[in-house]
C-alpha positions as CSV (number, residue, x, y, z in Angstrom):
1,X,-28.9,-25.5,7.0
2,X,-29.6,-24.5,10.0
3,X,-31.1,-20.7,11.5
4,X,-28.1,-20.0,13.6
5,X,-26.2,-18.1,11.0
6,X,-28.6,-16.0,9.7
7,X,-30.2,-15.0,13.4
8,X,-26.2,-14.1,14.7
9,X,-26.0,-11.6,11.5
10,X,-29.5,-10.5,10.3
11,X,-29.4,-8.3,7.1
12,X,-31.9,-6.1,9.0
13,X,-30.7,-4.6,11.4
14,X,-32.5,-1.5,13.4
15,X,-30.8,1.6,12.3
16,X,-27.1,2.0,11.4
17,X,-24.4,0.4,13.2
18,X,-22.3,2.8,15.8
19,X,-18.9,3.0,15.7
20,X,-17.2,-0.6,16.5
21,X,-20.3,-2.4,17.5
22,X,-20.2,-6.0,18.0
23,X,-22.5,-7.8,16.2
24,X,-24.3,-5.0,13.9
25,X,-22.8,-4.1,9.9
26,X,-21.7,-0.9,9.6
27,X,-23.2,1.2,7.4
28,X,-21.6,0.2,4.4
29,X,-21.6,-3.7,5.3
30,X,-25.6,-2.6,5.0
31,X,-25.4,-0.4,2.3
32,X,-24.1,-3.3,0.2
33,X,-26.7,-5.6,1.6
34,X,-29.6,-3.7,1.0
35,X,-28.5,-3.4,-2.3
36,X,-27.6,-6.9,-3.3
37,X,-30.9,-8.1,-1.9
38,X,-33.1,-4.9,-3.9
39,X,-31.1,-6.5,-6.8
40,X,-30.4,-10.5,-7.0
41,X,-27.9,-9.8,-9.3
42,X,-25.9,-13.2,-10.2
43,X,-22.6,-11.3,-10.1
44,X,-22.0,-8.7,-7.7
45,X,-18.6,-6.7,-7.1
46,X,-17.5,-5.1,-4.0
47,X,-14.8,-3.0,-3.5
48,X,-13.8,-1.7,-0.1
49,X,-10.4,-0.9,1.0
50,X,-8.3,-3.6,3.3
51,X,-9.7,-3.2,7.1
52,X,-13.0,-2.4,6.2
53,X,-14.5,-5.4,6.9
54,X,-15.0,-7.6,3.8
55,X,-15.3,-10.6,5.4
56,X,-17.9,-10.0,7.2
57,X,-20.1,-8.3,4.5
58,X,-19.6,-11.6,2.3
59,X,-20.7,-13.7,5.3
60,X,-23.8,-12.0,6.5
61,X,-25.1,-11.9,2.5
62,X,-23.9,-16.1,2.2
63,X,-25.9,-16.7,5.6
64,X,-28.6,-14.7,4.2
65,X,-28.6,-17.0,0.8
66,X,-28.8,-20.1,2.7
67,X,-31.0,-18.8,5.1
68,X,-33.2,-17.7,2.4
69,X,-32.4,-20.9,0.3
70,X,-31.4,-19.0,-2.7
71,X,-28.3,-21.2,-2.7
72,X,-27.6,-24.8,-0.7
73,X,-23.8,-24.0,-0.5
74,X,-21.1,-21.6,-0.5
75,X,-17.8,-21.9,-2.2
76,X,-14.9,-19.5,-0.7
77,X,-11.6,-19.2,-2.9
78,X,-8.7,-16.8,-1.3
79,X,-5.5,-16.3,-2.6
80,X,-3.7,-18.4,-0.2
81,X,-3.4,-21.2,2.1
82,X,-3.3,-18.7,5.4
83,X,-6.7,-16.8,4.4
84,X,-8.7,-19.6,3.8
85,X,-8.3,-21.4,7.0
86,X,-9.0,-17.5,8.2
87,X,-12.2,-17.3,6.3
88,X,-12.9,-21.4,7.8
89,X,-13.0,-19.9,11.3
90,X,-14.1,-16.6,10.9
91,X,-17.6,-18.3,9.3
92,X,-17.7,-21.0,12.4
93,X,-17.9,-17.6,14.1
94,X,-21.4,-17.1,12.7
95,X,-22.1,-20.8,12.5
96,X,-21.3,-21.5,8.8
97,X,-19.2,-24.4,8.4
98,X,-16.2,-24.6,5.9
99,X,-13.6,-27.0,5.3
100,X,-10.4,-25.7,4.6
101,X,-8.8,-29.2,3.7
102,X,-11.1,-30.1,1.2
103,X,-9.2,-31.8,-2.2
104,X,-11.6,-33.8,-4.4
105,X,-15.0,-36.4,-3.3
106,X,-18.0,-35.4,-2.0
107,X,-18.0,-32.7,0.9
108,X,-19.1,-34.0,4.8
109,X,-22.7,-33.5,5.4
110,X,-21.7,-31.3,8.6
111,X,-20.4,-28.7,6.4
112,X,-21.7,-25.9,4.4
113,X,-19.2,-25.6,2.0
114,X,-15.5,-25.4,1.2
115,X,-13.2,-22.6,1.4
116,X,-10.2,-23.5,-1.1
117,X,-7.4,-21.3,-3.1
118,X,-6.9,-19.7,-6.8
119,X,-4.1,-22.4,-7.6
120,X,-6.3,-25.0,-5.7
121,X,-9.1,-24.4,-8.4
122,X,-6.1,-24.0,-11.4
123,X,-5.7,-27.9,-10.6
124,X,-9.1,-29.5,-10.7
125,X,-11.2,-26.7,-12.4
126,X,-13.6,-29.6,-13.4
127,X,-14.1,-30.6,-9.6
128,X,-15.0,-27.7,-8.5
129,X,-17.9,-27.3,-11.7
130,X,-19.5,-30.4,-10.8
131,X,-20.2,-29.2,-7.4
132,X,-21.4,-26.0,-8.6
133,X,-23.8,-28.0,-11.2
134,X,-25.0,-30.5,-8.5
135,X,-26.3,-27.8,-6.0
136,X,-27.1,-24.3,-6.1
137,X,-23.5,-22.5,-4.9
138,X,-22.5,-19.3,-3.9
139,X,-19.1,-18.7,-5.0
140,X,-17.0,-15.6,-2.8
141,X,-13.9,-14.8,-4.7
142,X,-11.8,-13.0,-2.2
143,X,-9.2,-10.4,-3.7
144,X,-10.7,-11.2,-7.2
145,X,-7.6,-9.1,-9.2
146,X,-5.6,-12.9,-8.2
147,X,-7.8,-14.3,-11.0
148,X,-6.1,-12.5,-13.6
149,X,-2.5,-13.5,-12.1
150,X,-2.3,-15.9,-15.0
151,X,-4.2,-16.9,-17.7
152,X,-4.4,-20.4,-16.2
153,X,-6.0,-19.4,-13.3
154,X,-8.4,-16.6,-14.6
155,X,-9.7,-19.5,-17.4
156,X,-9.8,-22.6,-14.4
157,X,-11.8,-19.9,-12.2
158,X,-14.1,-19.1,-15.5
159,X,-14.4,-23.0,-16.1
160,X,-15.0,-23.9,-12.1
161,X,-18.0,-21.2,-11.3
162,X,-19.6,-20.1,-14.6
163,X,-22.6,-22.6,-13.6
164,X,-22.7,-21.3,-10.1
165,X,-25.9,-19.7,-9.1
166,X,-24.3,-16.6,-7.2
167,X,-21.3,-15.4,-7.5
168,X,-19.7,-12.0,-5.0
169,X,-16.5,-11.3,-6.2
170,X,-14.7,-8.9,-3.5
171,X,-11.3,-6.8,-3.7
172,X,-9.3,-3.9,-1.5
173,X,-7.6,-3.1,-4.7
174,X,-9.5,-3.6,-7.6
175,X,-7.1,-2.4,-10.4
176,X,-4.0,-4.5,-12.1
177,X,-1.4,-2.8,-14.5
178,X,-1.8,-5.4,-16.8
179,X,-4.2,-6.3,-19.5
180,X,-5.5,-9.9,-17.9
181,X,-9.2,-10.1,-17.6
182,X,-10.3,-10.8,-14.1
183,X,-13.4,-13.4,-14.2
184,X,-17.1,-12.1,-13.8
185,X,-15.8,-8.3,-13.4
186,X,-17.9,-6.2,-15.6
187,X,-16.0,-3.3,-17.9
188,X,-17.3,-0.5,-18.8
189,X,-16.3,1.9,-22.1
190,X,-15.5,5.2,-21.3
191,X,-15.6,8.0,-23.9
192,X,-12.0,7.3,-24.5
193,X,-13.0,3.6,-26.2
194,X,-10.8,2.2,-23.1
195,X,-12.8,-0.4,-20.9
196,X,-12.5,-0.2,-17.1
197,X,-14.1,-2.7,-14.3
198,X,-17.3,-2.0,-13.2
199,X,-17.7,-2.2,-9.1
200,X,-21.1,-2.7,-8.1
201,X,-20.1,-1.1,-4.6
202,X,-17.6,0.8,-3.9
203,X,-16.5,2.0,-0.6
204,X,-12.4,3.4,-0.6
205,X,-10.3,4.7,2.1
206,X,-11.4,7.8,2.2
207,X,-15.4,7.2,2.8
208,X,-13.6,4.7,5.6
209,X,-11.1,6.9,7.3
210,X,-14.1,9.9,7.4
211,X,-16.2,6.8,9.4
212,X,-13.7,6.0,11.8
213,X,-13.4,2.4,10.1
214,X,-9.9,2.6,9.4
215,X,-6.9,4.0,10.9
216,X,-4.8,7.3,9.3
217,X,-1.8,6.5,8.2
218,X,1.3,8.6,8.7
219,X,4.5,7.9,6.7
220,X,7.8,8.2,8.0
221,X,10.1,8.5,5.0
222,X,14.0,8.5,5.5
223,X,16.5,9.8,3.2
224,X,20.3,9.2,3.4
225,X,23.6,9.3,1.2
226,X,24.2,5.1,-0.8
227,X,27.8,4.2,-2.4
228,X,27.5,1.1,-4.4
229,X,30.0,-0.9,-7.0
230,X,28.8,-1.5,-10.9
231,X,29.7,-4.4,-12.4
232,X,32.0,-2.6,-14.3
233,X,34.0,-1.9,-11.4
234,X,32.8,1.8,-11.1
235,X,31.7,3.0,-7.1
236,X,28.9,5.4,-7.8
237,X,27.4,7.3,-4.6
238,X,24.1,9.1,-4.3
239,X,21.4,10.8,-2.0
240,X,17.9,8.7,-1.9
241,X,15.4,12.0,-2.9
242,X,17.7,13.3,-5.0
243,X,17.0,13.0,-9.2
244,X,18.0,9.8,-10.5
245,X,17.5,8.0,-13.3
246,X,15.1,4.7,-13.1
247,X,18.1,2.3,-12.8
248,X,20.2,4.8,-10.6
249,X,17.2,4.6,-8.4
250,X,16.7,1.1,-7.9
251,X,20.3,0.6,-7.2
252,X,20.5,3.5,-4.6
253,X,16.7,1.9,-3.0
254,X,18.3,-1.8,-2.8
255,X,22.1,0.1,-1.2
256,X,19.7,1.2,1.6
257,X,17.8,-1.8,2.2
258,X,21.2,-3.7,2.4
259,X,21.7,-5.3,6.0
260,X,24.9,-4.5,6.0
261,X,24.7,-0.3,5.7
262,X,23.6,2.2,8.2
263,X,20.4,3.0,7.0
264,X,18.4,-0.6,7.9
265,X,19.7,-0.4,11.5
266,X,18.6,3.2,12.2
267,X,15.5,3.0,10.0
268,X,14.7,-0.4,12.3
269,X,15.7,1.8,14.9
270,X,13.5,4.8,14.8
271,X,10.5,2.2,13.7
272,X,10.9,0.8,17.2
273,X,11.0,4.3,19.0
274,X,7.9,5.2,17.0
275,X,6.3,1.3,18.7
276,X,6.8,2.4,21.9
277,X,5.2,5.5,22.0
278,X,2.4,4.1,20.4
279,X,2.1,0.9,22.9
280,X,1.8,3.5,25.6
281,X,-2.4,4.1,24.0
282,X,-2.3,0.6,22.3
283,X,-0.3,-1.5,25.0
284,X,-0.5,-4.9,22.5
285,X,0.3,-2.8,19.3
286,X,2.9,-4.6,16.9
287,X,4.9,-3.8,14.2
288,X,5.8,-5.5,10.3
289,X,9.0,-5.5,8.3
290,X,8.3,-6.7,4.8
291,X,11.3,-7.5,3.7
292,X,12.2,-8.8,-0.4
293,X,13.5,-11.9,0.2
294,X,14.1,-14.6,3.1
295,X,17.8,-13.6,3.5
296,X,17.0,-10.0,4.0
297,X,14.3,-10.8,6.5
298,X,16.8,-12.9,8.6
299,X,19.2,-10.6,8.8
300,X,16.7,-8.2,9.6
301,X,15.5,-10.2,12.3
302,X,18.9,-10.3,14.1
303,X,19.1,-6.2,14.1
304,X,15.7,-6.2,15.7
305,X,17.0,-8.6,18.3
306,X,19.9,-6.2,19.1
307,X,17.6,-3.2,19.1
308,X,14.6,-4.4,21.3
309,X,16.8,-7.5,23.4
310,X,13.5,-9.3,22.0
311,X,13.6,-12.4,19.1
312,X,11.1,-11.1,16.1
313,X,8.8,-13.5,14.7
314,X,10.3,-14.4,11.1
315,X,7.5,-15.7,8.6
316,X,9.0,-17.4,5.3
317,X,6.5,-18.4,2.6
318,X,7.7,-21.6,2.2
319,X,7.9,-22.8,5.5
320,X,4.8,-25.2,6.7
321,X,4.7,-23.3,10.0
322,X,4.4,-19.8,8.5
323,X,0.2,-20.1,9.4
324,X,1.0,-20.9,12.7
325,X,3.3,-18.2,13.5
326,X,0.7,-15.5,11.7
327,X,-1.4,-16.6,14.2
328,X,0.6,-16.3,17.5
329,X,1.6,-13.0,16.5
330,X,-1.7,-12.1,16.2
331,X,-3.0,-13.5,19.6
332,X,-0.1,-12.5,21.7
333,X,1.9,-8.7,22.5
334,X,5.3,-9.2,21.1
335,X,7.0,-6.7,19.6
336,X,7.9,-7.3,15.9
337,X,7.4,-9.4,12.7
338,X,9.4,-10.0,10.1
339,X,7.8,-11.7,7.1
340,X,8.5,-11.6,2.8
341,X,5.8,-11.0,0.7
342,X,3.2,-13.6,2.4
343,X,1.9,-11.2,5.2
344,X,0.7,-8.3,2.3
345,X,-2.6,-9.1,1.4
346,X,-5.7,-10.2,2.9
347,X,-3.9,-11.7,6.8
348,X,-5.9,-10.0,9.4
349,X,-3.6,-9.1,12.6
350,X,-5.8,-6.1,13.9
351,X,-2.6,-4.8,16.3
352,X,-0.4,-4.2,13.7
353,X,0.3,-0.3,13.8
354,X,3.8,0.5,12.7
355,X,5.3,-1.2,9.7
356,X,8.3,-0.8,7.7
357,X,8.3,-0.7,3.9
358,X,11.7,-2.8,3.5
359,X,11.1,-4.1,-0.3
360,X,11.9,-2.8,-3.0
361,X,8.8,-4.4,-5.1
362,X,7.2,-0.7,-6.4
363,X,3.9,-1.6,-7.7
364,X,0.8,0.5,-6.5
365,X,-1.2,-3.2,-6.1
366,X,1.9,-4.5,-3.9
367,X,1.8,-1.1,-2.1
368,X,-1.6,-0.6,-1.6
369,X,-2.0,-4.0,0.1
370,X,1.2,-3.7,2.4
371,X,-0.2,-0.5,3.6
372,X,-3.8,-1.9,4.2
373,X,-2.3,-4.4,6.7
374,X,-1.6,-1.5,9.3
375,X,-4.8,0.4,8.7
376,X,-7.5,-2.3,10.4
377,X,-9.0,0.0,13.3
378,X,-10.7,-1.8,16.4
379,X,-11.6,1.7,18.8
380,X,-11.5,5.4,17.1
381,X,-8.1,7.3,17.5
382,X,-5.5,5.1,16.6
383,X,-2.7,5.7,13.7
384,X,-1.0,4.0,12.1
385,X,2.9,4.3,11.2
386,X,4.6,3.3,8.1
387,X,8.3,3.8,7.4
388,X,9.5,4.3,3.8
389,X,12.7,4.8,2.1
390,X,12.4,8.4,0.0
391,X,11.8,7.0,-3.0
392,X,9.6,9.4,-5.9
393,X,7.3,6.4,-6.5
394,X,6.7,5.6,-3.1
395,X,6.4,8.7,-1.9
396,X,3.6,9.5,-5.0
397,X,1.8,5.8,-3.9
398,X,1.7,7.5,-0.2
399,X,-0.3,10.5,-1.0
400,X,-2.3,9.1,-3.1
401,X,-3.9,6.5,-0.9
402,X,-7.5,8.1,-1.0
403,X,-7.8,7.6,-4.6
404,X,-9.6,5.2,-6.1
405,X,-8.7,3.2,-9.2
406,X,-10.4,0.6,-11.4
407,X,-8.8,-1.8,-13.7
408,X,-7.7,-1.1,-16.9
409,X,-8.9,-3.8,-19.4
410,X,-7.4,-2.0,-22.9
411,X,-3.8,-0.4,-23.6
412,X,-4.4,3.2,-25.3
413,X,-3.2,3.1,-28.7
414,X,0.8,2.9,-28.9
415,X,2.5,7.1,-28.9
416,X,-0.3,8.3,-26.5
417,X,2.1,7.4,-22.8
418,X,0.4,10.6,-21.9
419,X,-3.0,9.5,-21.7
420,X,-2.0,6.3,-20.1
421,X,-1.5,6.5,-16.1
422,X,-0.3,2.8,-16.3
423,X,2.4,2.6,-19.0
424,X,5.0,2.1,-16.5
425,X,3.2,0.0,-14.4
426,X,2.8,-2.6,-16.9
427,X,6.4,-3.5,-16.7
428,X,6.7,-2.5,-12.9
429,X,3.7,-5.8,-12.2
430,X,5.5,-8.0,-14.5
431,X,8.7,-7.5,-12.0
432,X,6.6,-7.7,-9.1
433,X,5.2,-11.2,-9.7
434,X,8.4,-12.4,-10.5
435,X,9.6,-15.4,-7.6
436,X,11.7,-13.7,-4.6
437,X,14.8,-15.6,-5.5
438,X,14.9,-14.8,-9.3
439,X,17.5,-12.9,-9.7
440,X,17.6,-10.5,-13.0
441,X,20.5,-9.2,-15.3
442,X,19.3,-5.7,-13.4
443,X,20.1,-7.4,-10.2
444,X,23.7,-9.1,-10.7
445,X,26.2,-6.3,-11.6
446,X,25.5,-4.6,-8.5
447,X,27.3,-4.3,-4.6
448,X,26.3,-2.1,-2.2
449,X,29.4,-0.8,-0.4
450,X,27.6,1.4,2.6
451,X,24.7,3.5,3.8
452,X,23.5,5.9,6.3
453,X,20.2,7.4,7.4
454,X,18.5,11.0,7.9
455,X,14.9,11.7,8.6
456,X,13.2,13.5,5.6
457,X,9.8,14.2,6.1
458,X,6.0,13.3,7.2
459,X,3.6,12.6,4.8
460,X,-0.1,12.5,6.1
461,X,-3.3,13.0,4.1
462,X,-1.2,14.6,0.9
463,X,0.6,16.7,2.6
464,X,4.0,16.3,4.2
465,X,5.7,18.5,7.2
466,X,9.2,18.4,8.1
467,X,13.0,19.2,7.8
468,X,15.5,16.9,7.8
469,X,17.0,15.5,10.4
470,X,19.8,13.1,11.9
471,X,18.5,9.4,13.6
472,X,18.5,10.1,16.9
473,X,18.1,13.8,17.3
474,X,15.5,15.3,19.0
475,X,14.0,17.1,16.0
476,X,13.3,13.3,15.1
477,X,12.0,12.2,18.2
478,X,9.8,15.2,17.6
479,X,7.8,12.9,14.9
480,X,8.5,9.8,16.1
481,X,6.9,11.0,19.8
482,X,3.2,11.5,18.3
483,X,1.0,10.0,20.2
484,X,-0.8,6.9,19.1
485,X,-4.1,7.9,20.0
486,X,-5.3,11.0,18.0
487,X,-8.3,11.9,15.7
488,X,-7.7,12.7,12.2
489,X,-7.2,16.4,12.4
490,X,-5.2,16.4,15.3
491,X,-2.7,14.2,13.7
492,X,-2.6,17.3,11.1
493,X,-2.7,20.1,13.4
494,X,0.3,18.3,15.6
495,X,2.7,17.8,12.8
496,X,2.1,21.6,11.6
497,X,3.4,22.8,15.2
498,X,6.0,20.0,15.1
499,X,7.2,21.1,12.0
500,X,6.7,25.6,13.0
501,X,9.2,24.2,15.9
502,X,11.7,22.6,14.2
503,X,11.7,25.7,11.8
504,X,12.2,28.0,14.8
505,X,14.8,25.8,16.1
506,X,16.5,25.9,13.4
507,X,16.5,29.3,12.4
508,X,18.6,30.0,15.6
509,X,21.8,28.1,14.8
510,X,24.3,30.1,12.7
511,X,23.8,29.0,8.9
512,X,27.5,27.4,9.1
513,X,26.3,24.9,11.4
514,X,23.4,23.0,9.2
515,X,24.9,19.9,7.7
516,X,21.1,18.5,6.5
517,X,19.4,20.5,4.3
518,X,17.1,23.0,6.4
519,X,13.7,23.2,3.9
520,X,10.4,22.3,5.3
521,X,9.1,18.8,3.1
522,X,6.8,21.3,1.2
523,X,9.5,22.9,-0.5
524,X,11.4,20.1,-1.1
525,X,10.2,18.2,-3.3
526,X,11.1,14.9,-4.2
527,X,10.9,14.1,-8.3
528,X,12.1,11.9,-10.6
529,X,15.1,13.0,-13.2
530,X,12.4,12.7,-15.5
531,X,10.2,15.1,-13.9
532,X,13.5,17.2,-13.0
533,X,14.5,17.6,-16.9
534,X,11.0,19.0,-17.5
535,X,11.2,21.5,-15.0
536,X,14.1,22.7,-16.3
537,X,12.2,22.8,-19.8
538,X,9.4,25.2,-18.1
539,X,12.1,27.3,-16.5
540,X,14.1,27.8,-20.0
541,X,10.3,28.3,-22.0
542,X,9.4,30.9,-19.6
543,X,12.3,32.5,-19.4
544,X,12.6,32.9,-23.0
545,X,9.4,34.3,-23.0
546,X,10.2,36.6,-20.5
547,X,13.3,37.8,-22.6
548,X,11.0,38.8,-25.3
549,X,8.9,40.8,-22.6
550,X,11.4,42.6,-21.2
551,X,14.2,42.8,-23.7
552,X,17.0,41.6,-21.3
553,X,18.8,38.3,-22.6
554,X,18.4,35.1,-21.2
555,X,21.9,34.9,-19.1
556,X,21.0,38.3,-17.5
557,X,17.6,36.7,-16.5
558,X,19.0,33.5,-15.1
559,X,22.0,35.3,-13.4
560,X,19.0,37.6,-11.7
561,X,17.5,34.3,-10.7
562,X,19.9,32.9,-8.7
563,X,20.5,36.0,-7.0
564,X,17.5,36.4,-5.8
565,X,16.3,33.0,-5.4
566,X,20.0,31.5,-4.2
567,X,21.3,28.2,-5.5
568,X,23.6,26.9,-8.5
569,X,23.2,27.1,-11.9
570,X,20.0,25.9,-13.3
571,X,21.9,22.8,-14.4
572,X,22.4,22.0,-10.9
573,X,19.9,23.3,-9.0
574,X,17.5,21.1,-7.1
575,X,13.8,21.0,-8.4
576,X,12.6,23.2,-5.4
577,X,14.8,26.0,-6.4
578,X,13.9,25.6,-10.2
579,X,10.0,25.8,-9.4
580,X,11.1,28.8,-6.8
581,X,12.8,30.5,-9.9
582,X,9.8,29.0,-12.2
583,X,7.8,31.1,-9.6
584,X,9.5,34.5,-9.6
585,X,9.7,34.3,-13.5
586,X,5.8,34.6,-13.2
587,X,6.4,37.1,-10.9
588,X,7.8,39.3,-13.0
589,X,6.1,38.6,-15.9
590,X,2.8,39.5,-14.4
591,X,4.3,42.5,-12.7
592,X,5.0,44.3,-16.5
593,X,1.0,43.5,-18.0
């Protein structure tokens, strides 16, 4: 091996790295080594949300082990074919040679390893052991939580590398919402008797966005009325937002993504307004459609044509080109992409900057990584745009990107859903893994009939601004005209004057002329019927409660209540104007202490 590697990325570098400069780790990147190095641990974990730069911690640390002859040669497995000729030519960078075609026989003598993927060791496990027993190896496991995608895989990876000398396993998204074990992740019991993976670094969105590593995103989220046909012949219509139940929901989400609606067409619409303003700070900015299956995507494609007069690149998992076009898109300043699944985890295209959420695969892993393909940042100031349907889970997965999870290894003990945070996700994975063109029971007795569009709300750093709004309306433009180029808190300071104008604006026009709902986001929110039925529970218990107090009876409490707060009967009212009445309850109540 020769110096070159190690002397392009030293491990000691003077001082911490500024903002975006070439050729020094930022301060985590050095964090992490300092670390590994003070500890020689065999098995090292690192965590750091997608954009943060990964890749090039794993890199400096191999050319440090081989440098430092701690190991002779380095092992990189990554989910898929794309990301490991990406990891290939990202180490000939720093003047570590990988081969990304490698298959069985002894490796050339002009490399310095192999990069290979998950399935690739699930076939020849053995091959890949030998090597690791004949010289000292450095094993990277990119996006470890891919180990535990089948038992197969997680036992080949455990056969393949347990004689390895070092192994750095690294992940944006460490959890699952299964119970698979994920190979050399260490779990910890917690006081509850539940075991949860260990990360021997950790640095999440939050720490990133507060260093300027990674963009903030905004989310665009876009309501609108569905009407579909059951199999039973029945047309049912609803309003995405509104309380559904779990099936009602998935029909109404799969209605709007339907090609042949209104709401794709203006959501694709607004999505490209929004690219536009932001090409005006980032001139080769691009944007992402990840669409559930290859004949949504096409058809998606053709709208985009009609919209920008431009031909989207369309990226199909099975197609042998599918690299190739990643990697023009990347390189050149066209407008859109269209891809299924393949572009969600781990492919770096630094210029993406708007996407749209067009799939209806709800899984906080499958989310998390979709989202981290629009948050790389290359200079401070820019945002990043994502478009979502207003779904309840979504829109929960959105303001809750700063928190950071672990894995689950253990199910709580069967009655106790409470203390479980992944109970549903355990089902929700499960459907997410499933092959694109698997249909379900779920998914046959269904039709969507038509769809149409409104702009709902903003959701930025938990909080969400905004009243509704029709495609195409100023008030719309309003949020889709934010600049491109903005710190942090002047993304937050902007949409509360966007949204104190369109309040204004609206409070001009005679009540008789609003057809959209005219609440700011804040007090509407958007629940589940689940969520909805127990807010009706804490209205009735308080209520109650309050009867006792003050001696009137229930009906004279709950007429009172809508007088005061306006709306229907608490059987229809929405859940804002059951917490507003949940609210004045506890008004009163506190009024006669």
């Amino acid at each position: 091996m020769t110096t070159t590697a190690s002397h392009h990325l030293s491990p000691a570098f003077p001082g911490r790295a500024p903002w975006g400069t070439a050729g020094k780790l930022r301060a985590w990147q050095q964090g992490a080594m300092e670390k590994y190095i003070q500890e020689q641990p065999r098995d090292f974990l690192a965590v750091a949300t997608p954009g943060a730069g990964k890749t090039t911690f794993a890199l400096t640390l191999a050319s440090w082990l081989l440098h430092h002859h701690v190991v002779q040669q380095i092992t990189v497995v990554a989910p898929t074919e794309h990301l490991k000729k990406q990891w290939a030519e990202a180490a000939a960078r720093i003047g570590i040679k990988l081969d990304p075609d490698y298959s069985a026989g002894p490796v050339s003598k002009e490399y310095h390893g192999v990069a290979i993927t998950y399935a690739g060791v699930g076939v020849r496990p053995m091959l890949h052991r030998n090597r690791c027993e004949q010289r000292k190896t450095l094993v990277i496991l990119d996006e470890i939580h891919h180990a535990g995608d089948s038992k197969s895989w997680g036992e080949a990876c455990q056969e393949a590398f347990d004689p390895a000398t070092r192994r750095l396993a690294l992940t944006g998204t460490p959890f699952r919402s299964d119970t698979n074990p994920i190979p050399f992740v260490a779990y910890e019991e917690g006081n509850d008797g539940i075991r949860r993976s260990s990360a021997d670094y950790t640095y999440g969105y939050g720490n990133a966005l507060a260093d300027g590593v990674v963009r903030p995103v905004i989310f665009l989220s876009y309501s609108g009325n569905m009407r579909w046909r059951t199999k039973a012949g029945d047309e049912i219509a609803a309003r995405l937002g509104e309380p559904m139940t779990k099936d009602a929901i998935g029909q109404a989400w799969r209605t709007a993504l339907a090609p042949t609606g209104e709401w794709i067409p203006n959501v694709l619409s607004a999505a490209d307004k929004r690219l536009t303003e932001v090409r005006k700070g980032i001139p080769d900015a691009g944007g992402l459609v990840i669409a559930t299956n290859q004949e949504s995507a096409r058809a998606y494609a053709k709208i985009l044509k009609k919209v920008t007069g431009e031909s989207p690149a369309v990226v199909l998992s099975d197609e042998k080109a599918a690299s190739k076009k990643i990697d023009k898109f990347s390189q050149d300043e066209s407008r859109w992409m269209v891809a299924v699944r393949m572009v969600s985890e781990g492919v770096d295209v630094p210029r993406l900057a708007v996407g749209v959420y067009a799939t209806t695969i709800s899984t906080p892993l499958f989310f998390a990584q979709a989202v981290g393909r629009f948050v790389r940042s290359r200079r401070r100031g820019e945002t990043a745009s994502v478009f979502v349907p207003t779904i309840p889970m979504l829109l929960d997965f959105a303001n809750e990107m700063e928190v950071e999870r672990d894995h689950v290894l253990d199910k709580p003990k069967k009655g106790s859903d409470e203390e479980n945070p992944f109970a549903e996700e355990d089902q929700l994975l499960a459907d997410a893994e499933k092959l694109e063109d698997e249909e379900t029971e779920e998914q046959l007795p269904f039709e969507a009939l038509e769809s149409d569009a409104v702009f709902d709300r903003v959701l930025y750093d938990g909080a969400e601004f905004g009243m509704q709004a029709h495609p195409g309306s100023e008030e719309e433009q309003d949020y889709l005209g934010i600049p491109g180029l903005l710190e942090p808190d002047q993304v937050q300071l902007l949409l509360q004057k966007r949204q104190t104008r369109q309040i204004a604006h609206s409070r001009q026009k005679p009540a008789e002329e609003a057809d959209l709902l005219e609440k700011a986001a804040e007090n509407r929110p958007v629940v589940t019927h689940k969520k909805l039925l127990e807010l009706r529970k804490q209205l009735n218990t308080m209520v109650s409660a309050y009867t006792h107090q003050s001696g009137k009876p229930h009906g004279v409490i709950h007429t009172e209540l809508r007088r005061v707060c306006g709306g229907p009967p608490s059987a229809e009212a929405t859940a804002g104007q059951i917490q507003d009445r949940i609210k004045k309850v506890q008004e009163w109540a506190t009024r006669m202490r």
